[in-house]
ZAMARGU-4260 file (C-alpha; in steps of 0.2 Angstrom, whole numbers, plus 5000, padded with zeros to 4 digits):
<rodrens>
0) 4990/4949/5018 | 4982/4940/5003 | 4963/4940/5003 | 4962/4921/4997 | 4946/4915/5004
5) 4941/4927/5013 | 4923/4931/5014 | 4918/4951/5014 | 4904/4959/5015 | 4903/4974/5005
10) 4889/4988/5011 | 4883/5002/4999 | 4873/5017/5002 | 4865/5031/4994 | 4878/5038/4986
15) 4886/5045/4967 | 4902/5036/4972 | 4892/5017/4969 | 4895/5016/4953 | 4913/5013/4958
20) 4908/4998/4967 | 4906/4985/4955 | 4923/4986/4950 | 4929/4986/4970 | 4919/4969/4970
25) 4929/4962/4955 | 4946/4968/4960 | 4940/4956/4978 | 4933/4941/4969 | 4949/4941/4957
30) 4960/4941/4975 | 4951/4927/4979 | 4940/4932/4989 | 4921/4928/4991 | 4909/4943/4991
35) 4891/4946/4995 | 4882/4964/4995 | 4870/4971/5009 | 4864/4990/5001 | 4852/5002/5004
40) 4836/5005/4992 | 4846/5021/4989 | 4861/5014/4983 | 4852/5004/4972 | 4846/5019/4962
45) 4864/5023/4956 | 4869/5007/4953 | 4859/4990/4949 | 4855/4974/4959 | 4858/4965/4942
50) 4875/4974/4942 | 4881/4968/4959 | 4873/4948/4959 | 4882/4948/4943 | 4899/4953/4949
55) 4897/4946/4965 | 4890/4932/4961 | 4879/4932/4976 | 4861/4939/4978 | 4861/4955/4984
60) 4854/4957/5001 | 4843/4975/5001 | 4827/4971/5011 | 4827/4965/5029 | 4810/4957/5024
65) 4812/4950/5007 | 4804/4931/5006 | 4819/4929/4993 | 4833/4931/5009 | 4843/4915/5013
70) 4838/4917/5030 | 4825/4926/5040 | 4838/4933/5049 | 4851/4940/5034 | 4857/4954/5047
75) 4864/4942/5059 | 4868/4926/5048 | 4880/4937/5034 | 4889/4946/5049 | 4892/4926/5056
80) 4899/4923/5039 | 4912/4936/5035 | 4929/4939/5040 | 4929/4959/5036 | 4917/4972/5031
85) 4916/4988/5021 | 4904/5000/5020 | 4907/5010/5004 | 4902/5024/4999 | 4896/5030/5018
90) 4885/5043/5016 | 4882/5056/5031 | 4865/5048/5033 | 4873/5029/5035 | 4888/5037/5047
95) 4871/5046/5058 | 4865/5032/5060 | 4878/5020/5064 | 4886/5034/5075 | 4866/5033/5085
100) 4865/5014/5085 | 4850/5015/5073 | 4846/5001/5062 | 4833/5001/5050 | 4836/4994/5034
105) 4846/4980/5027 | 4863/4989/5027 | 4861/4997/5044 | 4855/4980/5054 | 4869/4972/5047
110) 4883/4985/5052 | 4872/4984/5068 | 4877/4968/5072 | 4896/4967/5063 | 4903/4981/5071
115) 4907/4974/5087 | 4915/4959/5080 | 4923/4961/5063 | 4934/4972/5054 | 4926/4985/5046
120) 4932/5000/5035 | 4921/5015/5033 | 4925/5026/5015 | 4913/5042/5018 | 4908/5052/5004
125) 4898/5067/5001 | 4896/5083/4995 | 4911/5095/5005 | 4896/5104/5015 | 4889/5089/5021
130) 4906/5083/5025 | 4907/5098/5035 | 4894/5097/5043 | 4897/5097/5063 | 4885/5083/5065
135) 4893/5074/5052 | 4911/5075/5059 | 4904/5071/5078 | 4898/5056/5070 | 4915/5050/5062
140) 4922/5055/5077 | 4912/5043/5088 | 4918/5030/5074 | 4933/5032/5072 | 4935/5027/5092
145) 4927/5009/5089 | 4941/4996/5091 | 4937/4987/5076 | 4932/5000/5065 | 4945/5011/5051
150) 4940/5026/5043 | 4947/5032/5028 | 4947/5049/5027 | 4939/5056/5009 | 4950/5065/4996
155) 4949/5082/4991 | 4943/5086/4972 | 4930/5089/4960 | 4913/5083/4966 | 4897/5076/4958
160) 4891/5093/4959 | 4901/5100/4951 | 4913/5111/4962 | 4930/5105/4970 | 4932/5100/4989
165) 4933/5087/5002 | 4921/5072/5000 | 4926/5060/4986 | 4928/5043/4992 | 4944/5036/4986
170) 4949/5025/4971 | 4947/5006/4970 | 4964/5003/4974 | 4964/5012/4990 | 4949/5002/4997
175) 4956/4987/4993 | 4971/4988/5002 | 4960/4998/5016 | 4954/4979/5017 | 4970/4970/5015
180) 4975/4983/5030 | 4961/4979/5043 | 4962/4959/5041 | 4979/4959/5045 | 4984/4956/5061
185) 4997/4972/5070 | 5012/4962/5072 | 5024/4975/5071 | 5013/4988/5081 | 5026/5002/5089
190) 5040/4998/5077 | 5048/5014/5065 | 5052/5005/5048 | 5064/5014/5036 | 5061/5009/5016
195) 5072/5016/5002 | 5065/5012/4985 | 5067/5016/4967 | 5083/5021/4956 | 5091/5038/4959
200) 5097/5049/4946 | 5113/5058/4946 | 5110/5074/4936 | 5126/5078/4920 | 5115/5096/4917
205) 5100/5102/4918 | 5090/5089/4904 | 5100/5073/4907 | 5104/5061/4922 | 5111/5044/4923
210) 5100/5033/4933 | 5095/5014/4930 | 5079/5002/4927 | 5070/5004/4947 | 5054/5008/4947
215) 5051/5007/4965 | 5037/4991/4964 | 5047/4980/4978 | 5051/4994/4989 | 5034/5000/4987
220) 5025/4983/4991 | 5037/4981/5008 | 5032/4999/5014 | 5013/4993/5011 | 5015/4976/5021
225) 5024/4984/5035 | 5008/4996/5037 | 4997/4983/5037 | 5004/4975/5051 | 5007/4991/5059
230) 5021/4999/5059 | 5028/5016/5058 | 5033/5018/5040 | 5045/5030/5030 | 5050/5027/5013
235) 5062/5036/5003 | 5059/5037/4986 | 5071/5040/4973 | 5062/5039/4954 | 5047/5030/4957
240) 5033/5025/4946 | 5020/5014/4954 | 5007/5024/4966 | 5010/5023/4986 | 4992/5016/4992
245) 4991/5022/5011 | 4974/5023/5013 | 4976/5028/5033 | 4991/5039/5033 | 5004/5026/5040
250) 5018/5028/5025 | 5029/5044/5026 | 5034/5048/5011 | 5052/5056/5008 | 5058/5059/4990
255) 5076/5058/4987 | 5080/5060/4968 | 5099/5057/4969 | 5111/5047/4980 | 5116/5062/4989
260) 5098/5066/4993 | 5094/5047/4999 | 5109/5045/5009 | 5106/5062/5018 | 5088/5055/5021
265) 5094/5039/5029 | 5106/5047/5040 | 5093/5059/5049 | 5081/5044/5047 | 5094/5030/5056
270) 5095/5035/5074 | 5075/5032/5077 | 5075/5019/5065 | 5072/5001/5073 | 5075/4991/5054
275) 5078/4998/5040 | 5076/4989/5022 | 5086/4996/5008 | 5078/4993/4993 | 5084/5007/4982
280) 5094/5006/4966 | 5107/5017/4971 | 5120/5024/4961 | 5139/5021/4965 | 5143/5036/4955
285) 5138/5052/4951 | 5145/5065/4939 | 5160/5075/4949 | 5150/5093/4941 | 5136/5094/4935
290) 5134/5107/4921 | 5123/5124/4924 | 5119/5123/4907 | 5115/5110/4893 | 5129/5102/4886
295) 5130/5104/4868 | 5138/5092/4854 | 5151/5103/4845 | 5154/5102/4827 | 5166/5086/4824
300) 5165/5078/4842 | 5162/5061/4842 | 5166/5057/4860 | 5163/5064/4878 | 5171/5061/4891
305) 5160/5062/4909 | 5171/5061/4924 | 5164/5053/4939 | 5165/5053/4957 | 5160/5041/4969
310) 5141/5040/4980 | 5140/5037/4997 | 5139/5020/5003 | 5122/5021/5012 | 5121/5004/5019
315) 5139/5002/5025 | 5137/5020/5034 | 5122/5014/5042 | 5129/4996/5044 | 5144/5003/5053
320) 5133/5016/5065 | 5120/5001/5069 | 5116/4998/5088 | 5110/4982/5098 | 5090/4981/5093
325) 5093/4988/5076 | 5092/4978/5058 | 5098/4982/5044 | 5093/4973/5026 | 5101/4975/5011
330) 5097/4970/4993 | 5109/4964/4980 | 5106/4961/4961 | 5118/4952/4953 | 5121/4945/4936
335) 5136/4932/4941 | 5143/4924/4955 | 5126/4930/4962 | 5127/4921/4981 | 5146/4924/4983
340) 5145/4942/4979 | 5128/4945/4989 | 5138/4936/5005 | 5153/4949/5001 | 5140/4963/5001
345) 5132/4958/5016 | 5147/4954/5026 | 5155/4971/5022 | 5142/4983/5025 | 5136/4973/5041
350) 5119/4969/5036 | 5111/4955/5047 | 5103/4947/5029 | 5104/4953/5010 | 5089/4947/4997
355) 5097/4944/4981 | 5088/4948/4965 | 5091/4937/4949 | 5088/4943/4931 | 5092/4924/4925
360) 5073/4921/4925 | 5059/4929/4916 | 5047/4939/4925 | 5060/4946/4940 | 5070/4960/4943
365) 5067/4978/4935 | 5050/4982/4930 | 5038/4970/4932 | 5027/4964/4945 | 5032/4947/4949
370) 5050/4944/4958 | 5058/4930/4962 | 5072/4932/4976 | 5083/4922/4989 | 5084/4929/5005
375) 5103/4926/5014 | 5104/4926/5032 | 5119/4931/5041 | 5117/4915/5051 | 5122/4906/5040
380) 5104/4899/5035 | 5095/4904/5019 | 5077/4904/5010 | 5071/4903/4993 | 5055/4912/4986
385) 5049/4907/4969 | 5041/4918/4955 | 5028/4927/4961 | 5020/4944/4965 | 5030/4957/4971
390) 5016/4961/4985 | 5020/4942/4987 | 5039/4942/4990 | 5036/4957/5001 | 5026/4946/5013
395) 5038/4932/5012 | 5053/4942/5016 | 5043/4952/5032 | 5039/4932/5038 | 5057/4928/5035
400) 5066/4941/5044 | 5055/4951/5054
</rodrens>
């Protein structure tokens, strides 16, 4: 879900956690979006209004009576406006309130009147013992039972006090995609997705492995836009290196250093699985022993020998086991012959379409963050994606085949 265009509202209370706001707003306006800020007088004592017009770009709206608002109504008329809303950081007095229907400032009259008919995420954060609080957790419980409404839950770690516990409100990243989750509509609600991602690595003994150049990014980005429209997720991880964001807890993650491991995974995984995408740089081969100890040059030796056996096929097993409803998707990277040997591939492990990777053109393949791929039907039919964001190309392949 790209937030091109879209217009958010981005609420602020009273909390330490502001001062993470400004860079939220940035990281919305550099998606495209257009943002303006509705904050308490509170949340304006831990991060400025200069701050947040200039970021925004917008005048910040923090007095229900100022002679300064665009309309005499601002509560009603920036609600009117938006697409989504995200009230960030929510303190325990902000989720009270809402949770009692009370509005009395600039924030709360305009959650007030957003609530019933916009998306709206809710990041609380606090002190532990606040969060703690029974009164507190009634109230995100009453929240959390609004249709339109996501909370995410906080994380657990050291606090602006000082000490360590449940209350910090979450990075930037994570509210970001929080947003990207709740403006996308749940097109794939009920359905149980199975992801593998990243290279696996075969250990020789107990300091080396043969792996390969995966770092996880596409598989990572499809797990992501498959919880954003819903579904049930598990990934599979072999050696990744690019953060999960799941913001609500709808991505399982399983890790699965080495072939065996993943192909295990998939296996147990298959049965409730209704498509699975295998994304993963697997290896064919593996070493036929691996060594209990290190492996030690002797004096003179100037070869080794390293016998290997071969991997599982995880994509024919499951392509042979594959009942009526199920779809399976495989990937292929190939550096000739690239269509004819992703139609072989896809033909012989029974995939119903392949996306095949190129590493002919700057800025695809391993490693980066923009992809280029052309997706292979076994209909016969065929499409082309050009360079772009991996985040990207996952949304084009979801629209493609799902």
């Amino acid at each position: 879900m790209s937030l091109q265009g879209k217009h958010i509202i981005v609420g602020i209370s009273g909390g330490i956690a502001a001062y993470k706001i400004p860079e939220l707003i940035r990281s919305l306006v550099k998606a495209g979006a257009e943002v303006r800020v509705a904050a308490t007088k509170n949340a304006l004592e831990f991060v400025t209004e200069l701050t947040l017009q200039t970021v925004s770009g917008s005048r910040v709206y923090s007095d229900v009576f100022a002679a300064i608002n665009e309309h005499a109504t601002e509560h009603i008329s920036l609600p009117d406006w938006c697409d989504a809303m995200i009230v960030a950081p929510a303190t325990a007095n902000v989720l009270a309130k809402m949770a009692a229907g009370i509005a009395d400032d600039a924030l709360t009259t305009t959650i007030c009147s957003c609530v019933a008919r916009k998306p709206m995420v809710i990041a609380p954060a606090m002190n532990d013992k606040m969060w703690e609080n029974p009164a507190t957790q009634h109230a995100v419980d009453t929240i959390r039972g609004w249709e339109n409404v996501s909370v995410i839950e906080p994380e657990t770690g050291l606090l602006a006090c000082g000490t360590s516990g449940k209350g910090r409100m979450p990075e930037v990243e994570e509210l970001h995609e929080a947003l990207e989750y709740a403006l996308t509509p749940k097109t794939m609600q009920g359905r149980h997705i199975l992801i593998t991602a990243g290279g696996t690595q075969e250990k020789i003994d107990p300091v080396r492995f043969i792996s390969n150049y995966s770092t996880g990014k596409m598989g990572i980005a499809l797990a992501q836009a498959c919880a954003r429209r819903g579904a049930e997720v598990t990934i599979v991880c072999g050696a990744v290196s690019h953060p999960i964001r799941n913001p609500f807890g709808t991505i399982r993650r399983i890790d699965a250093l080495s072939a065996q491991a993943m192909y295990e995974a998939c296996i147990d995984l298959w049965s409730q699985t209704d498509i699975a995408i295998l994304c993963a740089a697997v290896a064919d081969f593996t070493p036929a022993k691996e060594a209990s100890e290190k492996i030690k040059k002797q004096p003179g030796q100037t070869e080794w020998t390293l016998q290997l056996s071969a991997t599982h096929d995880i994509a024919r097993t499951l392509g042979e086991s594959k009942h009526e409803g199920q779809k399976l998707i495989g990937f292929a990277l190939e550096t000739e012959n690239e269509k004819e040997n992703a139609l072989a591939k896809m033909e012989r492990k029974h995939l119903d379409a392949i996306v095949l990777n190129s590493l002919r053109e700057q800025g695809a393949g391993f490693g980066v963050d923009t992809n280029r791929v052309t997706i292979l039907k076994n209909s016969g039919n065929s499409v082309e994606l050009p360079l772009q964001s991996k985040s990207a190309i996952a949304e084009g392949i979801i629209e493609t085949l799902i």
